[in-house]
N, C-alpha and C positions, 0 to 999 in steps of 0.2 A: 504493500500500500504506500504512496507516495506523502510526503511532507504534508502536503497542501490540503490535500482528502483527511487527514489527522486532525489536522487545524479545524477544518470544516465542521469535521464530529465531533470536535472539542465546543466550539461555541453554539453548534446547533442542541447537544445535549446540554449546556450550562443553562441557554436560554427556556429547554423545554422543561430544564428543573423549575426555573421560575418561573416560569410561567403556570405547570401546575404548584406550587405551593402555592402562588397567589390563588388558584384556581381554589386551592382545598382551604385556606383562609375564609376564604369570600362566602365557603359553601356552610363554616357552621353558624349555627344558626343565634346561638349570641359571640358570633366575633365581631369585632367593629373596627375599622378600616378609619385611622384616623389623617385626616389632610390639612390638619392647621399645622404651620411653621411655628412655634413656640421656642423664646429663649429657653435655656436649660436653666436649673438651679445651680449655681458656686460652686456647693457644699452638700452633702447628705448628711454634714453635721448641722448639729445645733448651733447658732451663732449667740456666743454667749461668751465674750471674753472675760468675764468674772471666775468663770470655769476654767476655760484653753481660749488657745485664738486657732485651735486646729481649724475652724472656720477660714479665716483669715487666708491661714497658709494653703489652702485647698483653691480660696479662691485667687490667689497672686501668684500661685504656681501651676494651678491647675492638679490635683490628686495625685497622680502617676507621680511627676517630680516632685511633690510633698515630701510624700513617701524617701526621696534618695537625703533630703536633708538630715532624717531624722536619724542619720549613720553618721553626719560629720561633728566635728567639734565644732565649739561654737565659734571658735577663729575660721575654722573652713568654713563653715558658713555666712561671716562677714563678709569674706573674700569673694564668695561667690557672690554674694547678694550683690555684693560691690558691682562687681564683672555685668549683674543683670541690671542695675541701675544706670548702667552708662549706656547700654542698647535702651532701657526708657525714654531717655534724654530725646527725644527726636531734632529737637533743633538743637542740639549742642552748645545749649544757653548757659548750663550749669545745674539746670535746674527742672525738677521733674512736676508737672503741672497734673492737676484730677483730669483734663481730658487725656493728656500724656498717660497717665496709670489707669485710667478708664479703655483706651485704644490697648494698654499692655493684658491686661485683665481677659479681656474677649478673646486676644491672640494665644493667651495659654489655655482656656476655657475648648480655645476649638483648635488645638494643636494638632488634631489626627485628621479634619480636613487639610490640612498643609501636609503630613505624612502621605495621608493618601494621595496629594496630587504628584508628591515625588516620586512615590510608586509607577503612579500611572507616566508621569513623563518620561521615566528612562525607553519605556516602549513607547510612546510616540515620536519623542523626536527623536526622528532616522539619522539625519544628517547630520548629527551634535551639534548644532549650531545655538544652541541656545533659546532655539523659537521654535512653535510645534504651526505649521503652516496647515491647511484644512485639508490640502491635499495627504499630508502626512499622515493627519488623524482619520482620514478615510479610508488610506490604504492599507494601516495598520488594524483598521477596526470593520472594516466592510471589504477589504480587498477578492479575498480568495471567494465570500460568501456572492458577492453578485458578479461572479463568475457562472456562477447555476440559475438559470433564470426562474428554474420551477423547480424550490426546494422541498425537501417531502415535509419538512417540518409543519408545512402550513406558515410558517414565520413568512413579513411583511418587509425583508429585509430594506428595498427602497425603500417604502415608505418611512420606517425607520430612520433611513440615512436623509435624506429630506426632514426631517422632524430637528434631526442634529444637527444639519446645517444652517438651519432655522437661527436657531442657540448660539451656536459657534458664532454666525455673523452680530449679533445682538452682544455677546459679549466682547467681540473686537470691533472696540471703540476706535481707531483709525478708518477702518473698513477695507487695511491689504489683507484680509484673509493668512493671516499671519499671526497668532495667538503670541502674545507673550506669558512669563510664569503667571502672572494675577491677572491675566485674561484669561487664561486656561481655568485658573482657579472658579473663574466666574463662568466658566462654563460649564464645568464640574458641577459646582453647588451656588446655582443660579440663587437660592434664596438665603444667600447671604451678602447680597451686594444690593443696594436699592436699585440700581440702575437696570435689574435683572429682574425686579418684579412681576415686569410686565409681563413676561416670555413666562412667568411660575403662572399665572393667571390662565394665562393662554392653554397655555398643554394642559392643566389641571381641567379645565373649561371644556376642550377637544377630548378628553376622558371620560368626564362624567356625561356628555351631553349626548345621548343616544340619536336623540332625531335632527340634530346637528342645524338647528335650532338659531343656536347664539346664545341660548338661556342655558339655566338647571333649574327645571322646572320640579316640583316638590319629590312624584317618583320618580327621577333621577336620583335626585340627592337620596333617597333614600337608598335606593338600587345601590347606588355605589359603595354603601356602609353593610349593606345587610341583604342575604338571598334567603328568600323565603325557603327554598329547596320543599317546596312542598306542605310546609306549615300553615296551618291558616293562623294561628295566634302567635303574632309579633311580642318578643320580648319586652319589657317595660321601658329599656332605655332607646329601641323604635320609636316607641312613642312621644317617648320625650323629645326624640331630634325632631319630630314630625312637626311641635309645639315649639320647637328652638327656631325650625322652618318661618314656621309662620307668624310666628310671635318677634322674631330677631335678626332673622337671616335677608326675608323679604320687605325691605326697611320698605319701599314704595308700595307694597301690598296690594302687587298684579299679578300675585300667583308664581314668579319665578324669579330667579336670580340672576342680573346683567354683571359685566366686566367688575366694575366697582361694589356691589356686592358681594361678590363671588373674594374680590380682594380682601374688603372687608374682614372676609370668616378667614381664609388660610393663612392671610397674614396679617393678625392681629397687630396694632400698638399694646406692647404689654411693658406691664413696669421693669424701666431700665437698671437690673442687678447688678448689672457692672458701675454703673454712674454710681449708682448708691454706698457703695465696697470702695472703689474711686475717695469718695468724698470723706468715708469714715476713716479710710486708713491715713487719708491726708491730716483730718480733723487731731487723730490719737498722736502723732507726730512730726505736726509743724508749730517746732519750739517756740519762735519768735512769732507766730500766727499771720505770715505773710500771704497766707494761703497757698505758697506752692513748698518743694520740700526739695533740700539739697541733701547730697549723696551720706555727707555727716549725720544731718539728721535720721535719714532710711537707717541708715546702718547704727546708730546709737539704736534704735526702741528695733532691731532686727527680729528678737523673738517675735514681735509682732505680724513680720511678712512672713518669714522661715522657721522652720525648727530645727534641731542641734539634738545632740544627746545630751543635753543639759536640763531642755524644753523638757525632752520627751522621756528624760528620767526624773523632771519635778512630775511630771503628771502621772505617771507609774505612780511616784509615792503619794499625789494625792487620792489616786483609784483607790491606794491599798488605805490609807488614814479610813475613806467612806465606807470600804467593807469593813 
């Protein structure tokens, strides 16, 4: 069997996994299919610096690298902290400002979208040159597949590739068809760039909307959360979206959901945790209360951003004092 026929079976089978577990998702009968873009939470801890500030460190590192502080001494971990305050500095003033540490906060919070786009670009761009061109992202990701005009998959592979070039060009802001890394990124995870909203609306829209419409009319939206598979009684929280429908979703109450509706529900204004974390950690250590914070100050109240085997064996002994 040749290279290319391998390939073929490789992404025809990944895609027909997904396709049925969405399938088998969709079919029970209280699963629910959720399409709002939601910030995440910080912390799965309690924010309670009275306690710990393991809060704190969760959210200015993000979890995962929390977790490596709490092995250093608390010199190593000045030093690092040091090391991270100077990548805060965006303009190289001296000085770290709450949008400054509100911009760093969101960047550690969603560190494995940037993981993952490094992932994906070692296979895309062919040429190493630094840019992943559309041509590149096509041939890497549709080449060999619409080489078969009639795959047995039943998969829509053009139409597919059409849907992505759609994307691709909406997130390349010059418009040479020529992605750079934070345009890729934004074509990756379109709804974390506002300029990409539009393009989340759009496909979300092209999704749910069966009779292709322009709307999500009520059994749409329902449809897409929930398959009766045969049930005649809808679960209780059916009902409620039925009620969320009509009651919240249809602000003009014509029976369905336009462009700005539709935006409205998936991509909420939800309260900014970052801004908020931003402004506390600046609040707890800007000495002089200039409102912004130099590298002296981060690094004097440090327990506060990181932890140390210092932190993390006072709090051991305050676990063991409460038992």
């Amino acid at each position: 069997m040749k290279k290319t026929d391998l390939i073929i079976m490789d992404l025809r089978q990944f895609l027909t996994c997904l396709s049925l577990c969405t399938a088998f998702a969709l079919s029970k009968p209280t699963e629910k299919k959720d399409r709002v873009h939601h910030e995440p939470q910080l912390s799965d801890k309690v924010h309670n610096d009275a306690q710990s500030f393991d809060y704190d460190h969760d959210a200015f590192l993000g979890a995962e690298e929390a977790k490596t502080f709490d092995q250093l001494t608390p010199e190593e971990s000045k030093e690092r902290l040091g090391k991270i305050v100077s990548k805060i500095d965006g303009d190289k003033d001296g000085f770290v400002t709450v949008d400054e540490l509100k911009d760093w906060i969101k960047f550690a919070q969603k560190r494995w979208i940037y993981e993952d786009v490094e992932r994906q670009w070692k296979g895309h761009d062919l040429n190493e040159d630094g840019l992943v061109s559309w041509e590149e992202y096509k041939n890497a990701t549709y080449g060999y597949v619409l080489d078969d005009p009639d795959p047995d998959d039943g998969f829509n592979y053009k139409q597919m590739m059409v849907r992505d070039e759609r994307r691709f060009k909406m997130a390349d802001k010059d418009g040479d068809l020529i992605a750079t890394k934070e345009e890729f990124t934004a074509f990756l995870h379109p709804e974390e760039y506002d300029y990409m909203k539009d393009i989340v609306v759009q496909e979300t829209m092209e999704d749910i909307d069966k009779n292709a419409d322009g709307f999500i009319d009520l059994e749409e939206y329902i449809g897409d959360m929930y398959s009766h598979d045969g049930n005649a009684d809808e679960p209780e929280w059916v009902k409620t979206e039925r009620e969320q429908f009509v009651e919240f979703r249809d602000k003009n109450r014509d029976g369905k959901m336009d462009k700005e509706e539709t935006k409205d529900w998936i991509l909420p204004s939800d309260y900014d945790h970052a801004e908020a974390e931003a402004r506390h950690l600046v609040y707890e250590s800007d000495q002089n209360k200039d409102g912004k914070l130099t590298k002296e100050e981060i690094v004097d109240k440090y327990d506060l951003f990181v932890g140390s085997q210092a932190t993390d064996f006072g709090e051991a002994l305050v676990r063991h004092d409460e038992f």
